[in-house]
MARVOBA-533589 format. One record per residue (C-alpha): y negated, z negated, x negated; residue number from 1; residue in one letter. Coordinates in steps of 0.25 Angstrom, whole numbers, plus 2048, in hexadecimal, padded with zeros to 3 digits. Layout:
BEGIN
((Y,Z,X),NUM,a)
...
REM end
This chain:
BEGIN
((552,C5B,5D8),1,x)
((55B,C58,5CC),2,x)
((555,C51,5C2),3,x)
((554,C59,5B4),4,x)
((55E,C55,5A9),5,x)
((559,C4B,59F),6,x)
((554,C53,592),7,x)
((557,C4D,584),8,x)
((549,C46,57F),9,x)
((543,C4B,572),10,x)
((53F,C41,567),11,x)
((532,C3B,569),12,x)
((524,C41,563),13,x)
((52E,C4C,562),14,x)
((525,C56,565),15,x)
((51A,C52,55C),16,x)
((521,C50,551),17,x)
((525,C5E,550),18,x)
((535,C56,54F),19,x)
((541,C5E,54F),20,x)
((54A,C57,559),21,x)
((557,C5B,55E),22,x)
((559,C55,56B),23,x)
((568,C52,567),24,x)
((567,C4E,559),25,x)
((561,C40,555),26,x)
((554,C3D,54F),27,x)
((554,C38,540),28,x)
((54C,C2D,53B),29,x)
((53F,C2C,53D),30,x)
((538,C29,548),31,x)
((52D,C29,552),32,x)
((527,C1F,55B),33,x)
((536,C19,55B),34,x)
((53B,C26,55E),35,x)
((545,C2E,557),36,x)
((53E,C3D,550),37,x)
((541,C46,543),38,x)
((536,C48,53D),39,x)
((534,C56,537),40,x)
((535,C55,526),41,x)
((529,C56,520),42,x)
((526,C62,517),43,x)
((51A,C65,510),44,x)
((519,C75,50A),45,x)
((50F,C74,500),46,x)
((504,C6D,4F8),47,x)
((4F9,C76,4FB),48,x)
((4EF,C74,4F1),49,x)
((4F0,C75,4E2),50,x)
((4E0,C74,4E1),51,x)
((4D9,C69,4E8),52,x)
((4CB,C65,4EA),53,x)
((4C1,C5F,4F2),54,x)
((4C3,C62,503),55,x)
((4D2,C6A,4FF),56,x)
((4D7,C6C,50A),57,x)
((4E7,C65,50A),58,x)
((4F0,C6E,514),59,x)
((4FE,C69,514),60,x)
((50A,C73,51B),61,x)
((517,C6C,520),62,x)
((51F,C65,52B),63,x)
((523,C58,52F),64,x)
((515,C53,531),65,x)
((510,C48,53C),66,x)
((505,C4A,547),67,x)
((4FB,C3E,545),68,x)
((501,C38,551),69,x)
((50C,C36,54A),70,x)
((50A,C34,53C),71,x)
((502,C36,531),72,x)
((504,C3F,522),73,x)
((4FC,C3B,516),74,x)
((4FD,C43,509),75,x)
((4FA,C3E,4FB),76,x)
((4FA,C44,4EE),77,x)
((501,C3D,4E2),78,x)
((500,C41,4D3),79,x)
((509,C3F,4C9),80,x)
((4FF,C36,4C2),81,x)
((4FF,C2C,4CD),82,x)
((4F3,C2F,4D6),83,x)
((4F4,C30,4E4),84,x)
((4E9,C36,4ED),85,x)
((4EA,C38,4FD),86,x)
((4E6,C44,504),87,x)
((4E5,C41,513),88,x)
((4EB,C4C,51B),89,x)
((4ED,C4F,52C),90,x)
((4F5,C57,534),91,x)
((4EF,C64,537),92,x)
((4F9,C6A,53E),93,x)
((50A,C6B,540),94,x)
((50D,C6C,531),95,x)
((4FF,C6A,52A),96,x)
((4F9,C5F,524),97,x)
((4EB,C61,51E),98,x)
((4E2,C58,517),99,x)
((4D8,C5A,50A),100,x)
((4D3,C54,4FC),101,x)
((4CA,C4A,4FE),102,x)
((4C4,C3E,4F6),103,x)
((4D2,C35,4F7),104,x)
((4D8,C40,4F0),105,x)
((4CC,C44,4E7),106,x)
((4CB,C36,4E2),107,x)
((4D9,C36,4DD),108,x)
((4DA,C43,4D9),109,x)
((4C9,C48,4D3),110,x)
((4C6,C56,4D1),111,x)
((4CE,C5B,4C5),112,x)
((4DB,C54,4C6),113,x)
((4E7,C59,4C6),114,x)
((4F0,C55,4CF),115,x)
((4FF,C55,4CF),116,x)
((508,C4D,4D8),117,x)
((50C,C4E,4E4),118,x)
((507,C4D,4F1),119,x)
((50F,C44,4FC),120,x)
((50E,C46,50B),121,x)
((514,C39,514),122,x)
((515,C3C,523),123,x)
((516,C2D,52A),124,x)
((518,C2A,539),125,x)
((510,C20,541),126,x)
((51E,C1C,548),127,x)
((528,C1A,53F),128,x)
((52D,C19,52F),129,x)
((52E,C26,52D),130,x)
((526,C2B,521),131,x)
((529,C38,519),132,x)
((523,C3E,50D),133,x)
((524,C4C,506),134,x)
((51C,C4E,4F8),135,x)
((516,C5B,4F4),136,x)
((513,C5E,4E5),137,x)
((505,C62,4E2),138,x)
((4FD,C67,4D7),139,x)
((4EF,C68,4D9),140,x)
((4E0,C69,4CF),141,x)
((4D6,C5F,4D6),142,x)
((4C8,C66,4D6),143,x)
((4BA,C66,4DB),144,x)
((4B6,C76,4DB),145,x)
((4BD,C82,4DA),146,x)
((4B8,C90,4D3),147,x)
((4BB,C9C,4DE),148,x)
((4C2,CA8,4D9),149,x)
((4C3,CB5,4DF),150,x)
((4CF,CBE,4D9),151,x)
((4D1,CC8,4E5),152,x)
((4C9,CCE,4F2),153,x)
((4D2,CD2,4FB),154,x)
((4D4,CD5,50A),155,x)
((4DF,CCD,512),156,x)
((4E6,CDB,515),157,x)
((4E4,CDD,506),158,x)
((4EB,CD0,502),159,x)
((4F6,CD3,50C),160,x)
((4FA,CE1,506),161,x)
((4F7,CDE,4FB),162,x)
((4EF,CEC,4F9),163,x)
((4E0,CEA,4F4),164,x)
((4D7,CF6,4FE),165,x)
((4CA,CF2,4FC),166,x)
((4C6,CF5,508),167,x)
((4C1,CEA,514),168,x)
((4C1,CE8,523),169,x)
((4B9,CE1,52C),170,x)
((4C0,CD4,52E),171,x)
((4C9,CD4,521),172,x)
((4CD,CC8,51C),173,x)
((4C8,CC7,50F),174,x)
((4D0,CC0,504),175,x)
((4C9,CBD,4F9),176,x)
((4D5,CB6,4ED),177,x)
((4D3,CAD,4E0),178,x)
((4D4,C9E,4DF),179,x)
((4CB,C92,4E1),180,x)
((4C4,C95,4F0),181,x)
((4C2,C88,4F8),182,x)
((4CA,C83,503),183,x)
((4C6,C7D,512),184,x)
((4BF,C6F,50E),185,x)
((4BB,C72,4FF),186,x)
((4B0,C79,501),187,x)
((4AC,C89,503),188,x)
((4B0,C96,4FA),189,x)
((4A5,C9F,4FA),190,x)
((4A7,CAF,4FB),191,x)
((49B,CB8,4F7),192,x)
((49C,CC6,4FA),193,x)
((490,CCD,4F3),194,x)
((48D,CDB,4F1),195,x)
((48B,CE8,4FA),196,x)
((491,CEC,507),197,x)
((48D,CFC,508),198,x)
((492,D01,516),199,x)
((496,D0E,51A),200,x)
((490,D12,528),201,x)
((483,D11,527),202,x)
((484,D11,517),203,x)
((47C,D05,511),204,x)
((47F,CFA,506),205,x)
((47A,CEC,50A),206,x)
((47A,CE1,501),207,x)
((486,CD6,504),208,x)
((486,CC7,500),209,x)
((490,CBD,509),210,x)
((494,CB1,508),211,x)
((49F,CAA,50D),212,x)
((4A4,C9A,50E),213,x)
((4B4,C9D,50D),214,x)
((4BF,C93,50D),215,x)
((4CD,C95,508),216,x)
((4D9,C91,50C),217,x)
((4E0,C93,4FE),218,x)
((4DA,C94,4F0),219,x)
((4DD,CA0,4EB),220,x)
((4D8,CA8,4F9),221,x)
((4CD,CA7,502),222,x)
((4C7,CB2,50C),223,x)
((4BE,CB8,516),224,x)
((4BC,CC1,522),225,x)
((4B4,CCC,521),226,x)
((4AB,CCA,52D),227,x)
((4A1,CD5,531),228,x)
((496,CCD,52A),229,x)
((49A,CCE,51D),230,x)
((49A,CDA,51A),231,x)
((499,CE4,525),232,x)
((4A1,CEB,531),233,x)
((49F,CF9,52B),234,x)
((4A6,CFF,521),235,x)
((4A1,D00,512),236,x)
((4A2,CF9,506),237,x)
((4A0,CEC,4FE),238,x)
((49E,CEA,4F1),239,x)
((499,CDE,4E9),240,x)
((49F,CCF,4E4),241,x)
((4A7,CC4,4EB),242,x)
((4A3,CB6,4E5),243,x)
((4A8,CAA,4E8),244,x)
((4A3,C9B,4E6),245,x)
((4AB,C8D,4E9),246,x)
((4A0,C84,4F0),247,x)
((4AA,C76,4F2),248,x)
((4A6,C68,4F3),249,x)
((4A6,C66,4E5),250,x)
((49C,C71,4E1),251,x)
((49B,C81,4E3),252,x)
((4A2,C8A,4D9),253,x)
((4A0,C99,4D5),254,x)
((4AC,C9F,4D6),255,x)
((4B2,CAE,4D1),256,x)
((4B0,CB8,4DC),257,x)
((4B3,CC9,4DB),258,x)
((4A7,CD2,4D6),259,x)
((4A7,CE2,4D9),260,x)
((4AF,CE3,4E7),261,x)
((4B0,CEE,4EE),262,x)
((4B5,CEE,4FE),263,x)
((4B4,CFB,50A),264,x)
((4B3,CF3,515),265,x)
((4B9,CFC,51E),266,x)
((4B8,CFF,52E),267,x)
((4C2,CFB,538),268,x)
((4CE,D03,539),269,x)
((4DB,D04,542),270,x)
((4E9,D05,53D),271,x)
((4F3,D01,547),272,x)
((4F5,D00,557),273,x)
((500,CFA,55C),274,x)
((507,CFC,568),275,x)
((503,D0C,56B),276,x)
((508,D07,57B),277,x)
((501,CFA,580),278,x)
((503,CF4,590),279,x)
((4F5,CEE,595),280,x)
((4F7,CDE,58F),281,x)
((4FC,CE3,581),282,x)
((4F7,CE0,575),283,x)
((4F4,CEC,56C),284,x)
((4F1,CEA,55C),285,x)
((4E8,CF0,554),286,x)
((4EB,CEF,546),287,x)
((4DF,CF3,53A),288,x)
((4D5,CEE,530),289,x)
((4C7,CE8,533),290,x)
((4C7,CE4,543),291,x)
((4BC,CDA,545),292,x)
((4C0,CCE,54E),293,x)
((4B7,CCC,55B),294,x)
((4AC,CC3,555),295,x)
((49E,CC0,55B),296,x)
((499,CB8,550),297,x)
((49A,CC9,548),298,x)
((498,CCE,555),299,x)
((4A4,CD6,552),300,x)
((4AF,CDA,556),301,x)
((4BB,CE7,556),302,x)
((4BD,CF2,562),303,x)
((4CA,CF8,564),304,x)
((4C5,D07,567),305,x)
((4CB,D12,56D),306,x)
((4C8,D22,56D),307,x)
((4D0,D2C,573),308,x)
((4D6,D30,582),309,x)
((4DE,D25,58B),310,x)
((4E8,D2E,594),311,x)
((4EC,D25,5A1),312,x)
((4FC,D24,5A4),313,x)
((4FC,D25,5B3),314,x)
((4F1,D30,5B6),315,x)
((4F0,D37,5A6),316,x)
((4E1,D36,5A7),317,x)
((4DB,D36,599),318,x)
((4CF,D2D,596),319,x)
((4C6,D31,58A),320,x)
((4C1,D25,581),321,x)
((4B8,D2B,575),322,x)
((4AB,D27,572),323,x)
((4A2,D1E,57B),324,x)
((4B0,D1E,583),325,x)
((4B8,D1B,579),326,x)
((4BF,D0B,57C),327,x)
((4BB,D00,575),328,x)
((4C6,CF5,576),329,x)
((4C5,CE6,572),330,x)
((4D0,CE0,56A),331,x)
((4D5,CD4,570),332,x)
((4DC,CCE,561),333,x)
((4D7,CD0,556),334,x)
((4E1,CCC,54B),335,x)
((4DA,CC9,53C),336,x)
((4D1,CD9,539),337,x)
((4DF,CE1,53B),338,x)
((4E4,CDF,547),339,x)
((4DF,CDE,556),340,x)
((4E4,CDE,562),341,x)
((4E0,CE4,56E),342,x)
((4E8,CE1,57D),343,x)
((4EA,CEB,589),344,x)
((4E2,CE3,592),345,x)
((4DD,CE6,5A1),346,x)
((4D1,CDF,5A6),347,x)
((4CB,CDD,5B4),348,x)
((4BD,CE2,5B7),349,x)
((4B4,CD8,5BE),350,x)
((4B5,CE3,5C9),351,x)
((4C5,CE0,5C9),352,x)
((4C9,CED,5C3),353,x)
((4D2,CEF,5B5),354,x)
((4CF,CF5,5A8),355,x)
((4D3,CF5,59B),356,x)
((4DC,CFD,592),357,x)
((4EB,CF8,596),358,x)
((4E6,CFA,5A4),359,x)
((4EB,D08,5A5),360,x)
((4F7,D0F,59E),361,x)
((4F6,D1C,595),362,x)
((4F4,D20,588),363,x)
((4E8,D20,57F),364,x)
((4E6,D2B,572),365,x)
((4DC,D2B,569),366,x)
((4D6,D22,55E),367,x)
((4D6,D12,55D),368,x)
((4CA,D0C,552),369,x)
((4C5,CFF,54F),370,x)
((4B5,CFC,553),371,x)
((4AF,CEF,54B),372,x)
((4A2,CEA,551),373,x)
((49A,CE0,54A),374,x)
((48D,CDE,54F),375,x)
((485,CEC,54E),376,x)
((490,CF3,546),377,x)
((49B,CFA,54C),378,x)
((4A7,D01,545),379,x)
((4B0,D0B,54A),380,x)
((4BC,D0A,541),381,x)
((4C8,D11,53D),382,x)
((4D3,D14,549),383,x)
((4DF,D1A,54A),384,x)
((4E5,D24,555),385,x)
((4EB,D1D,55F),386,x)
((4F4,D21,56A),387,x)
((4F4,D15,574),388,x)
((4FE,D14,581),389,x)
((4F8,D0B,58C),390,x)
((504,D07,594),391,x)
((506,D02,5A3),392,x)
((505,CF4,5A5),393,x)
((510,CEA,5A1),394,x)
((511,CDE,5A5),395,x)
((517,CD4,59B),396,x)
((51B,CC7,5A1),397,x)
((51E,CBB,596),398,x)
((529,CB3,59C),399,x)
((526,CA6,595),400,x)
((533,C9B,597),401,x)
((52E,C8E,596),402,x)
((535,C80,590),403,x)
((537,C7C,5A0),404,x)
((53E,C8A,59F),405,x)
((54A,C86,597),406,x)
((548,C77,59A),407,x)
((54F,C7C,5A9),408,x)
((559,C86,5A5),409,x)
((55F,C7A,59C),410,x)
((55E,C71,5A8),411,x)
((567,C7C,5B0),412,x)
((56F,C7C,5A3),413,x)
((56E,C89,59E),414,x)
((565,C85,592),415,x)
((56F,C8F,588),416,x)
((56D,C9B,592),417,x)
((55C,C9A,592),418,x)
((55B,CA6,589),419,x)
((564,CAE,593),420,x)
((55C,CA7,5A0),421,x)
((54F,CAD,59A),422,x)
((553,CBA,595),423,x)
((559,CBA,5A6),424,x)
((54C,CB9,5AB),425,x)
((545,CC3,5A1),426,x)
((54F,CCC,5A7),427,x)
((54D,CCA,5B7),428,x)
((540,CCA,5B3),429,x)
((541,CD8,5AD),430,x)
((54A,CDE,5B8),431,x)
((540,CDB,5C3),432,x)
((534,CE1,5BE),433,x)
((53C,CED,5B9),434,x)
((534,CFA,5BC),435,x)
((525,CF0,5B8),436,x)
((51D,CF1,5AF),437,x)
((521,CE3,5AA),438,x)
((527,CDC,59F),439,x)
((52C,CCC,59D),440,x)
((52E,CC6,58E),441,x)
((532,CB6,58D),442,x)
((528,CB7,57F),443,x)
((51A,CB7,57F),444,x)
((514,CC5,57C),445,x)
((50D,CC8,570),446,x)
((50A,CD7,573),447,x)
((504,CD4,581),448,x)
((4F8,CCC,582),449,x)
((4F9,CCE,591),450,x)
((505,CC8,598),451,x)
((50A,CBE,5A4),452,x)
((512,CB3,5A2),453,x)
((51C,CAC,5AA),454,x)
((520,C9D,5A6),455,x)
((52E,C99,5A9),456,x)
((532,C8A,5A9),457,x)
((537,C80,5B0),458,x)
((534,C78,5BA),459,x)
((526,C79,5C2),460,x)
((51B,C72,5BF),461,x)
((514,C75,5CA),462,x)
((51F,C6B,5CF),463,x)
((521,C72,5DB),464,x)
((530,C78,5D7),465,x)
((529,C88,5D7),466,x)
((534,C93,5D2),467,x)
((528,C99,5CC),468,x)
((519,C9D,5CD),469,x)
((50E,CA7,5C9),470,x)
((501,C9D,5C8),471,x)
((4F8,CAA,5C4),472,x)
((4E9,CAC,5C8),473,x)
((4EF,CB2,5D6),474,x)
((4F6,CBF,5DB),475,x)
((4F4,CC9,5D1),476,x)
((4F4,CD7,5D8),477,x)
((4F6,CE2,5CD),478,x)
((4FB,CD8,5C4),479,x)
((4EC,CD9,5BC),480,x)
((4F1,CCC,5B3),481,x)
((4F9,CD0,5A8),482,x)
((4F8,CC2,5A4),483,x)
((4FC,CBA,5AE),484,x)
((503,CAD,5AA),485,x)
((50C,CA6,5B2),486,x)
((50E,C97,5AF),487,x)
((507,C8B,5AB),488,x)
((4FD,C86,5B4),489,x)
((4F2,C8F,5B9),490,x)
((4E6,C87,5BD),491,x)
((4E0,C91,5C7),492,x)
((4ED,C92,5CF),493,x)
((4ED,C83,5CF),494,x)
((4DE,C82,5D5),495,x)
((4E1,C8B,5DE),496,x)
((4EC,C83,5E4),497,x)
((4F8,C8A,5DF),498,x)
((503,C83,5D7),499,x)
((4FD,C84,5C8),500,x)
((50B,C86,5BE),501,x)
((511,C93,5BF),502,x)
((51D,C9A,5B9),503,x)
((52D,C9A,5BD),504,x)
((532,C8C,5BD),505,x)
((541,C8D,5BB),506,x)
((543,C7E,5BC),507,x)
((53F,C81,5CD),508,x)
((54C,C8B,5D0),509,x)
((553,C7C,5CF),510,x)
((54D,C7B,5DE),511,x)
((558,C87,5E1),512,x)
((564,C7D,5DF),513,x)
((568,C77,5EC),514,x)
((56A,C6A,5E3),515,x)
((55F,C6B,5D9),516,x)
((556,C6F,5E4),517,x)
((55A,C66,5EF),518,x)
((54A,C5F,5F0),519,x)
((544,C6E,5F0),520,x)
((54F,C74,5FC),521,x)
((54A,C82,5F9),522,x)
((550,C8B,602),523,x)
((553,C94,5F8),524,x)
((55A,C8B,5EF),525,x)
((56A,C8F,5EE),526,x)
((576,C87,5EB),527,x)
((57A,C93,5E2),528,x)
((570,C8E,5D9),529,x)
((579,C84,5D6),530,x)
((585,C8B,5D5),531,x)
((580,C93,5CB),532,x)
((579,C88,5C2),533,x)
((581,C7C,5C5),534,x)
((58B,C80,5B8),535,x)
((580,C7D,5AF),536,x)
((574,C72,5B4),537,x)
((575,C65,5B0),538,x)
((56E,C63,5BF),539,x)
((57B,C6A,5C8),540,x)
((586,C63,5C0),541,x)
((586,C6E,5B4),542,x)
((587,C6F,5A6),543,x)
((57D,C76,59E),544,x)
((583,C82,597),545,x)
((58A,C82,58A),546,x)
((589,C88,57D),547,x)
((596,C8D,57F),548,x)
((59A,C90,58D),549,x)
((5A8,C92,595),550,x)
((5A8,CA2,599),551,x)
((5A6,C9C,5A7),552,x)
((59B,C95,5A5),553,x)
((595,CA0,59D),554,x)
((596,CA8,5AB),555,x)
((590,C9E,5B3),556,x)
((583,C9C,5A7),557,x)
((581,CAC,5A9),558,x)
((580,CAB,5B7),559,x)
((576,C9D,5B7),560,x)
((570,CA6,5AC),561,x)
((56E,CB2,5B4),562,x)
((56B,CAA,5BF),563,x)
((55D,CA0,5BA),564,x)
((55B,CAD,5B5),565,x)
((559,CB4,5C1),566,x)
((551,CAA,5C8),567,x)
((547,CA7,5BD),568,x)
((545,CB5,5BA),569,x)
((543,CBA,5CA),570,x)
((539,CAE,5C9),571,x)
((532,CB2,5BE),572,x)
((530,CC2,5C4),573,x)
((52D,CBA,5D1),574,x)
((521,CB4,5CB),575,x)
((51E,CBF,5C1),576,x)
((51B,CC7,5CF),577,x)
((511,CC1,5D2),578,x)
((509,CC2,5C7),579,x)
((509,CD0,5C8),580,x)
((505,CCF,5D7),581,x)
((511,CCE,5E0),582,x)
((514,CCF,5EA),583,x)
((50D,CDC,5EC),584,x)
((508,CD7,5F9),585,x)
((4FA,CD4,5FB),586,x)
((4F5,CC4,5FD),587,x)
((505,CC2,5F9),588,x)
((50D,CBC,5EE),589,x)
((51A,CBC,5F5),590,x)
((520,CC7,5FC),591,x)
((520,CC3,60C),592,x)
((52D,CBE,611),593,x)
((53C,CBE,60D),594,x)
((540,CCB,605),595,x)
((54E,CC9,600),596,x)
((54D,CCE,5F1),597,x)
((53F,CCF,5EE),598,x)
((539,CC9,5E2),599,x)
((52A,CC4,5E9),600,x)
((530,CBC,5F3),601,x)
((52C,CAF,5F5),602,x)
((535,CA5,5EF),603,x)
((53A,C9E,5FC),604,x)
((541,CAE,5FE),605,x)
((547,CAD,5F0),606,x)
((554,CA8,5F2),607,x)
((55B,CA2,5E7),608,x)
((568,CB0,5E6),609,x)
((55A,CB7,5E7),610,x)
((555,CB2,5DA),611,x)
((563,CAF,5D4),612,x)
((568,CBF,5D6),613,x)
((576,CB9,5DA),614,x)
((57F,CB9,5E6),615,x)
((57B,CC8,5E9),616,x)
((56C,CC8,5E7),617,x)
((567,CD2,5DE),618,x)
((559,CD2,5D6),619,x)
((54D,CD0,5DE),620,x)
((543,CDA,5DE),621,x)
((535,CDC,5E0),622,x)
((530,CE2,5EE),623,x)
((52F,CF0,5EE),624,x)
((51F,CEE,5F0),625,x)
((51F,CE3,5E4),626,x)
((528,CED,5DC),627,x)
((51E,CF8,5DE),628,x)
((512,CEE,5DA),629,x)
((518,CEB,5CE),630,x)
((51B,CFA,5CB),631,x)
((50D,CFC,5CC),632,x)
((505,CF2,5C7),633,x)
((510,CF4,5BA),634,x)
((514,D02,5B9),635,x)
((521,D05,5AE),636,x)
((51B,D0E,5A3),637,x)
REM end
């Protein structure tokens, strides 16, 4: 086989560095390790910090800095009188540097100075001269305790619309706003709710006093959660003081809290679901106020449930869910308290059989209400009325095309036409599972959590020259995975003795050129592979394709095009067959023998026109008995 053509080589550390590096355009001065590289300028947003003391935490945002392999950053603060105090600082992560006040600076710089200046960041490499510099100016008071002040009590939802209810939610974000609460490393902010909580059902007052140890991640903000052991899961009303108290490393200080508030801590409610028709593997949102996420340390947690009559597609039966019948769903997301996601899944029994809501299609009418439970209590909240479709099963199939993807379809020269290549294969793929249930995307699904995918690369790892393979957990009849995953390694699959890579490996159809494929002599291979590919791989004695092509090589591209496209795509809907069961032949994975035209053949039947749909050959097609399978198993709404 033809050797690959040589590649450009990136800059060294390239990769590391996070480098922009043409391959065609040279590198500028600086160097690594003796080889050429650009570094990224270095850029620093802010200063973050106009009061210091004491374990303040220093968080720097920008771009440009070195991993420690590499290099080192160091950051110190000059004032205009002339002193000069380092603060050490690390790479936390791509674009952050972090370090905080400590004795080297508070020696410089004691608790009540003022310091103005600037503060100057170096970046220096291990290997090389280069050294660069950027300088921030900063402002800062230097000072040992500071005196909380509350100015504001508000819920998240509350700051975000900027409209003050007065009502809470279980699991609100509660931002309390003012000036001097304690960062991370200073020390603690203090929170004191005090006062009553009078609750409605049964109705009692009960005497409340919580404390809470808060940190802030700015000064003039800090918050909490309103977890079910503050103040209660069932609805009612608080009414008392918030007080507040700085305890740092310096000392603890008394601080200015909010006296005579007044919050309705209201029950759960429903505002929106979203789609109103869902396929078994969707992901349907519930939107509201005061879902509890699933925590055993509260022993609490949020139903989903559902009350009113569920009418079947196929026979029309009607199934009554009220009371003691009603159904009690479990979210599988919970998003902050307003949001939470539940998915159309089907589970196997121990016993074999399936259940679960997406399992059979129709329609559901009634009401949908949230239900909290936190240890004893349990609160039915506020629904809404719902009318839900439950549609036949659909089986979405994320195509992912992989680096080795693109790598090969350069290497055949074609490298300008991989948007059409792909959207070819989508296509084949579409048209041979027409009249099924069945839908391929080349981008990851974000409104099924349920769905197979299929890698497409390039060569084959397993190192065995396969066009393709389904490495899933055996033959599954009924096509009960919806999640099947058809690529990387499977470990089962290999300790079984199976080959363990699986996917389509594009860089294998080379084996179908009488010259590319000479070691392999498949029977199948065909010189018309390279009549129709010679024009544009390097390999034949082509030229890759050009921005601007001549009409007749424009003709030619379309057909090679059309062409890779074909005989990915068949691949791909080969192997996608078998992940739904096929062939529909029991103890079988291909159907028996030689049958001009069918998709399950074996690939020794396949010939290369077959694939290709050239020199008269039309589309394959699935068997009649695997095309009535399919139908089944994924019935068209």
């Amino acid at each position: 086989m033809t050797a690959s053509p040589k590649r450009h080589q990136r800059c060294p550390y390239a990769v590391l560095l996070g480098l922009c590096v043409p391959t065609l355009i040279a590198c500028t001065e600086e160097t690594v390790d003796g080889g050429p590289a650009r570094l990224d300028p270095m850029t620093i947003e802010t200063w973050p910090e106009s009061i210091v003391m004491r374990g303040t935490p220093i968080r720097l945002v920008g771009t440009g800095f070195l991993v420690p392999e590499l290099g080192e950053q160091e950051l110190i603060v000059i004032a205009t009188d002339g002193r000069i105090a380092p603060i050490s600082v690390q790479l936390q992560k791509s674009g952050e540097l972090r370090g905080e006040i400590d004795d080297s600076f508070l020696n410089v710089f004691p608790p009540g100075s003022k310091v103005v200046g600037r503060a100057q960041i170096s970046r220096t490499l291990f290997e090389g001269p280069a050294t660069s510099r950027v300088d921030l100016p900063v402002s800062m008071d230097v000072v040992s305790e500071l005196t909380p002040i509350a100015t504001e009590l508000r819920t998240r939802t509350e700051v975000t619309s900027g409209k003050l209810e007065g009502t809470w939610y279980p699991g609100d974000e509660i931002v309390i706003s003012g000036s001097g609460f304690l960062l991370q490393g200073e020390g603690q902010t203090f929170v004191q709710l005090r006062g009553t909580f009078e609750s409605q059902t049964p109705p009692e007052t009960l005497p409340l006093d919580v404390v809470l140890p808060l940190n802030a991640t700015r000064r003039d903000e800090i918050g909490f959660t309103l977890t079910p052991d503050l103040l209660d899961v069932r609805p009612g009303i608080f009414r008392g003081d918030l007080i507040l108290s700085n305890e740092a490393l310096g000392g603890t200080t008394t601080g200015t809290g909010l006296d005579g508030l007044e919050r309705h801590l209201e029950a759960p409610r429903i505002e929106t679901v979203s789609p109103p028709l869902a396929a078994r593997g969707q992901n349907i949102v519930v939107t509201g106020r005061g879902f509890l996420p699933t925590d055993p340390f509260y022993e609490s947690t949020t139903l989903i449930r559902l009350e009113g009559a569920f009418t079947t597609l196929q026979t029309s039966q009607e199934l009554i869910l009220e009371g003691p019948t009603a159904l009690a769903l479990f979210p599988d997301q919970f998003e902050s308290n307003t949001a939470m996601k539940y998915i159309l899944r089907v589970t196997q029994t121990p016993g074999g059989e399936l259940e679960g809501l997406g399992l059979v299609a129709g329609s559901f009418v009634g009401r949908i209400s949230p239900m909290i439970i936190s240890g004893a209590e349990t609160i039915l909240g506020q629904g809404i009325d719902l009318s839900l479709t439950v549609a036949l099963q659909r089986q979405v199939v994320f195509v992912k095309f992989l680096p080795g993807f693109s790598t090969t379809v350069a290497e055949m020269g074609l490298e300008l036409r991989e948007g059409d290549i792909r959207r070819r294969i989508l296509e084949v793929c579409a048209r041979d599972y027409a009249g099924v249930n069945i839908e391929f995307r080349d981008q990851r699904p974000t409104d099924f959590a349920e769905y197979s995918l299929i890698e497409v690369g390039g060569a084959d790892p397993n190192g065995q020259g396969l066009f393709g393979l389904d490495n899933t957990a055996g033959k599954d009849v009924g096509n009960l995975r919806f999640n099947d995953i058809i690529g990387g390694a499977n470990a089962d699959t290999a300790e079984q003795g199976y080959f363990a890579f699986g996917g389509v490996f594009v860089r294998s159809f080379f084996q179908l050129s009488p010259t590319l494929g000479a070691d392999a002599n498949l029977p199948i291979a065909s010189s018309r592979f390279d009549e129709i590919f010679r024009h544009f791989m390097p390999a034949l004695g082509g030229i890759p394709l050009e921005p601007i092509p001549t009409a007749a090589r424009r003709a030619l591209a379309d057909n090679a095009v059309a062409v890779l496209g074909n005989v990915v795509g068949n691949t791909v809907v080969h192997e996608i067959g078998h992940s739904l069961g096929l062939t529909n032949i029991d103890g079988e994975y291909h159907n028996l023998g030689d049958n001009p035209g069918w998709i399950m053949d074996s690939g020794n039947f396949r010939p290369f026109a077959e694939r290709a749909e050239i020199d008269g050959e039309s589309a394959a097609v699935f068997a009649p008995f695997d095309r009535d399978y399919l139908e089944r198993i994924l019935p068209v709404n």
